[in-house]
C-alpha positions in Angstrom: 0.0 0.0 0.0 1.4 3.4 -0.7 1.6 6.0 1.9 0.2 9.3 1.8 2.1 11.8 2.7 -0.1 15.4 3.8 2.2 18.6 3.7 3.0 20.0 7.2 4.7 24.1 6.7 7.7 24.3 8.8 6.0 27.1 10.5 3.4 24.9 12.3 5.9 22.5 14.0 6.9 23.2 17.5 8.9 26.3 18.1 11.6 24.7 19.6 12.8 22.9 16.8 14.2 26.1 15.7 15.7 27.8 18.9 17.7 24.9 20.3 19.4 22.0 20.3 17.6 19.1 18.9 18.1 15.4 18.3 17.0 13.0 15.8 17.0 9.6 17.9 16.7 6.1 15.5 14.3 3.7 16.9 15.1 1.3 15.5 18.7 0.5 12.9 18.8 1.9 9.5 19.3 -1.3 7.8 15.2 -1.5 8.2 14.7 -0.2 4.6 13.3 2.8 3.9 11.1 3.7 6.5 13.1 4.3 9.9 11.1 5.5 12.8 12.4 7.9 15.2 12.0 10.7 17.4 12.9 14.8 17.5 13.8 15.5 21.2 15.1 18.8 22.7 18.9 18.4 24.0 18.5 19.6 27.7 22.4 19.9 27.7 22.8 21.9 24.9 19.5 24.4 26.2 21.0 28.3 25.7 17.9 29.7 27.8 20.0 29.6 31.6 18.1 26.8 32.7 21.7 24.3 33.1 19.1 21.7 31.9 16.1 22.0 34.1 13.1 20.1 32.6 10.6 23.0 32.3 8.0 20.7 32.9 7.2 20.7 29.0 7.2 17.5 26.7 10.2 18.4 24.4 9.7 14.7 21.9 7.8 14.6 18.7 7.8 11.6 16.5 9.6 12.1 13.2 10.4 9.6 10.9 12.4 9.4 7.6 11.1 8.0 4.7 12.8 6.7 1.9 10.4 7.2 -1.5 11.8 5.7 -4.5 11.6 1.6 -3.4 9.6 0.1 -5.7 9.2 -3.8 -4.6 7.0 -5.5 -3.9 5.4 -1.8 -4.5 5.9 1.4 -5.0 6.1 3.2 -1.4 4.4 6.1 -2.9 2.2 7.6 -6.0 4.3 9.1 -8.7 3.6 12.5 -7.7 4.7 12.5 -4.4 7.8 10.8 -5.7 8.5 13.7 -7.9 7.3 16.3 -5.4 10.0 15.2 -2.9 13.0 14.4 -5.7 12.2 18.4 -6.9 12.3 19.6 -3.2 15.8 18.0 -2.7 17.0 19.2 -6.1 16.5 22.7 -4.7 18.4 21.9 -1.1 14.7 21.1 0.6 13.1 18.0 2.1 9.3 17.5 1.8 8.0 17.4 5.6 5.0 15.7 6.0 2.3 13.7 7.9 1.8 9.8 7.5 -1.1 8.4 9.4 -0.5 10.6 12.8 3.2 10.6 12.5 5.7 13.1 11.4 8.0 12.3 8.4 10.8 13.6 6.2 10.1 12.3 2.7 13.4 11.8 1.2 15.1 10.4 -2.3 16.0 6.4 -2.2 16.0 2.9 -1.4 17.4 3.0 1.9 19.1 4.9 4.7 22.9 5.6 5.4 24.3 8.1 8.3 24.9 10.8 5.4 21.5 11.1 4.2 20.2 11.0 7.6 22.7 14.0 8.5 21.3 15.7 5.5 17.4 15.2 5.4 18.5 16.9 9.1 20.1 19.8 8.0 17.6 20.2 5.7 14.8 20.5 8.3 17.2 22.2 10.6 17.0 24.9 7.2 13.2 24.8 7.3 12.1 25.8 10.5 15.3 28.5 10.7 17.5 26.7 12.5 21.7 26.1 12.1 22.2 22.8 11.2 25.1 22.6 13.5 22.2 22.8 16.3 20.7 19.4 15.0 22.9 15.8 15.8 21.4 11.9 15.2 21.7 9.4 17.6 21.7 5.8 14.8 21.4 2.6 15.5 23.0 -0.7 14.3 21.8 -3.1 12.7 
C-alpha cells in the first residue's frame, strides 16, 4: 500500500525545533529499509535559555520519521507525484515534511538509509524551521 504523505509548513511544528538544540534519535537500525522511525527531542544539555538543563516541565519529543520514497518492490512506497514532489524539493536543497497516518515524516530520495543522508534530510529541516544545522545531531542505531 502506498503512503500518503499530507504537507506540514515548517512554521506549524513546535517552536523549539528552531531555537535549540535538537536530536534526531533512530528507533530502530537503518538497515530496516526505507522507513526508519524515530523521534525529535530537545537536547537539555545543549539548552541556551540559563536553565543548566532543568526540565521546564514541558514534553520536548515529537515523533519524526524518515522516509525513503523511490523503493519500488513489492510496491511502490508512494504515488508518482509524491515521488516527484520530494526528488524536486531535494534538487532545490529542501526535504518535503510531511504527515503519515499521525506521524511526522521527512520524505526523502531512495532505497534505503545511510548516516549521510540522515545527516542531511537533518540539516535540511534544521534549514526549514530556521534553525543552524550545527544545532541538530542523530543518535543511529545498528543493525
Amino acid at each position: 500500500m502506498q503512503a500518503t504523505i499530507t504537507d506540514i509548513d515548517p512554521f506549524d511544528l513546535p517552536e523549539w525545533l528552531g531555537t535549540g538544540d535538537v536530536v534526531w534519535r533512530a528507533d530502530e537500525g537503518l538497515q530496516t529499509g526505507h522507513l526508519v522511525r524515530g523521534r525529535l527531542t530537545a537536547d537539555p544539555a545543549g539548552r541556551q535559555d540559563g536553565q543548566d538543563g532543568q526540565d521546564s516541565g514541558s514534553s520536548q519529543e515529537i515523533v519524526c520519521d524518515l522516509l525513503a520514497v523511490d523503493e519500488a518492490y513489492p510496491a511502490p512506497v508512494v504515488d508518482d507525484a509524491t515521488r516527484l514532489r520530494v526528488h524536486q524539493a531535494w534538487r532545490h536543497g529542501q526535504v518535503v515534511i510531511g504527515e503519515h497516518g499521525s506521524r511526522l515524516v521527512l520524505a526523502v530520495p531512495g532505497t534505503r538509509f545511510g548516516p549521510e543522508l540522515v545527516l542531511d534530510a537533518l540539516g535540511r529541516l534544521a534549514r526549514a524551521v530556521g534553525a543552524r544545522a550545527e544545532r541538530y545531531a542523530a543518535l543511529l542505531r545498528l543493525g
